[in-house]
C-alpha positions as CSV (number, residue, x, y, z in Angstrom):
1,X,-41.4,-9.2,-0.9
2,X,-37.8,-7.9,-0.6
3,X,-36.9,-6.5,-4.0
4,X,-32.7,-6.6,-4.7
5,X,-31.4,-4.2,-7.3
6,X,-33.6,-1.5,-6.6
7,X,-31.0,1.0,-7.9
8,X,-32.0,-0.9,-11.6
9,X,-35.4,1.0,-11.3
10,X,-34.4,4.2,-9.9
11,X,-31.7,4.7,-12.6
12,X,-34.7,3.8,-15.4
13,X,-36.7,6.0,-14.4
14,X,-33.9,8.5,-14.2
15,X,-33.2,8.4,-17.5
16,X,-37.0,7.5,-18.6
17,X,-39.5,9.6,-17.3
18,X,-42.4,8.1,-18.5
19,X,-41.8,5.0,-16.6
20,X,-40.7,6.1,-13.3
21,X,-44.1,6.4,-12.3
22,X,-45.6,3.0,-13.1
23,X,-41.6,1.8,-11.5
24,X,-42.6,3.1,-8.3
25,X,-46.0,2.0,-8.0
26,X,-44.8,-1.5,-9.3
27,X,-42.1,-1.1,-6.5
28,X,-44.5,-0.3,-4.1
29,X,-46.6,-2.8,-4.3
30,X,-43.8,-5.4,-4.8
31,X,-42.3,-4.7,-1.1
32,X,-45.9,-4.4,0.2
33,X,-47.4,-7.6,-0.8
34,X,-45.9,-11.5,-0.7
35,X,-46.4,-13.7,-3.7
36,X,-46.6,-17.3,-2.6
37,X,-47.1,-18.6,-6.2
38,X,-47.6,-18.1,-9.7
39,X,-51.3,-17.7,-9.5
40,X,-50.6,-14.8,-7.1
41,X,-49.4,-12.8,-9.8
42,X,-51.7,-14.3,-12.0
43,X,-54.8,-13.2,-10.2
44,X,-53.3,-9.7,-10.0
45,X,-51.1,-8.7,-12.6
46,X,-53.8,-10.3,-15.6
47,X,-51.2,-8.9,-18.3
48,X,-48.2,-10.0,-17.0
49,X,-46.5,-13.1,-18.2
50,X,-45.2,-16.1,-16.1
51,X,-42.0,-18.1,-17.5
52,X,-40.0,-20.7,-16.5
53,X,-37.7,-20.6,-14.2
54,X,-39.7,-18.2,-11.8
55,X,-39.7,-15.5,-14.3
56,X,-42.5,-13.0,-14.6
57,X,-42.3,-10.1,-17.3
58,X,-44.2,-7.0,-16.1
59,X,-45.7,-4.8,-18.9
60,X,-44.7,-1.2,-17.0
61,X,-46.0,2.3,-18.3
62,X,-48.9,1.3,-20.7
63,X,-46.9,-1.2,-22.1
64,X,-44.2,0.6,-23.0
65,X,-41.6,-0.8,-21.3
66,X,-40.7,-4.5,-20.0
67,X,-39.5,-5.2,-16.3
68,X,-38.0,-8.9,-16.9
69,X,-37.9,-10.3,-12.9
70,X,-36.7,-13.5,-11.2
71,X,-39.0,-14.6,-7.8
72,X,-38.2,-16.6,-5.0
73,X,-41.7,-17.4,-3.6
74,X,-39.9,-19.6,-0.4
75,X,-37.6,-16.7,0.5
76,X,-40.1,-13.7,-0.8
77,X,-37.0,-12.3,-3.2
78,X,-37.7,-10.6,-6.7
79,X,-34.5,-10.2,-8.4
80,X,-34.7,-7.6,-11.1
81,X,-33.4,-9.3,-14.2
82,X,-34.0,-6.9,-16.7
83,X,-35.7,-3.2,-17.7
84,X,-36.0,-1.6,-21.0
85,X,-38.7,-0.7,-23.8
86,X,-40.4,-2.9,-25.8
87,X,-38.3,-3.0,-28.6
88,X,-35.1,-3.9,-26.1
89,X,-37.0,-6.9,-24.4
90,X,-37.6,-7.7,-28.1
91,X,-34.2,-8.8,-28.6
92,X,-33.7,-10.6,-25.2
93,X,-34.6,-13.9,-24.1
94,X,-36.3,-13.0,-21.0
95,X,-36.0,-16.8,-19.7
96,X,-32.1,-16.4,-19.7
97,X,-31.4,-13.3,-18.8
């Protein structure tokens, strides 16, 4: 998958350090793999959350924080949509962001 707005992650994990690790593992694998559908990251990712709209909400650093993404299957694009803690995705709608 090609991943656009890297520079999101990198500058989270700048300024939190406990989730630049699980960032970069969940990057890695991102750019290494190609989701074709929803049950791709179903089958994988068992506590992550498919919404509408091709949106998939990551749970990132033992939950801790919330990576809010928009896929293209077709064209093999994740768009990062949205990274913070819990308590930030909290007051978001992650459909609409």
């Amino acid at each position: 998958m090609r991943v656009n707005a890297k520079r999101k992650l990198r500058e989270y994990g700048d300024r939190i350090p406990d989730a630049k690790a699980s960032l970069d593992s969940w990057y890695y694998e991102a750019i290494h793999t190609t989701w074709n559908s929803q049950s791709d990251i179903e089958a994988k990712y068992r506590h992550a959350s498919v919404l509408k709209n091709g949106r998939v909400v990551f749970n990132i650093a033992e939950n801790r924080h919330r990576l809010v993404v928009s896929l293209n299957y077709k064209a093999s694009i994740v768009m990062i949509k949205f990274i913070g803690t819990q308590e930030e995705y909290d007051k978001i709608n992650a459909e609409d962001v």
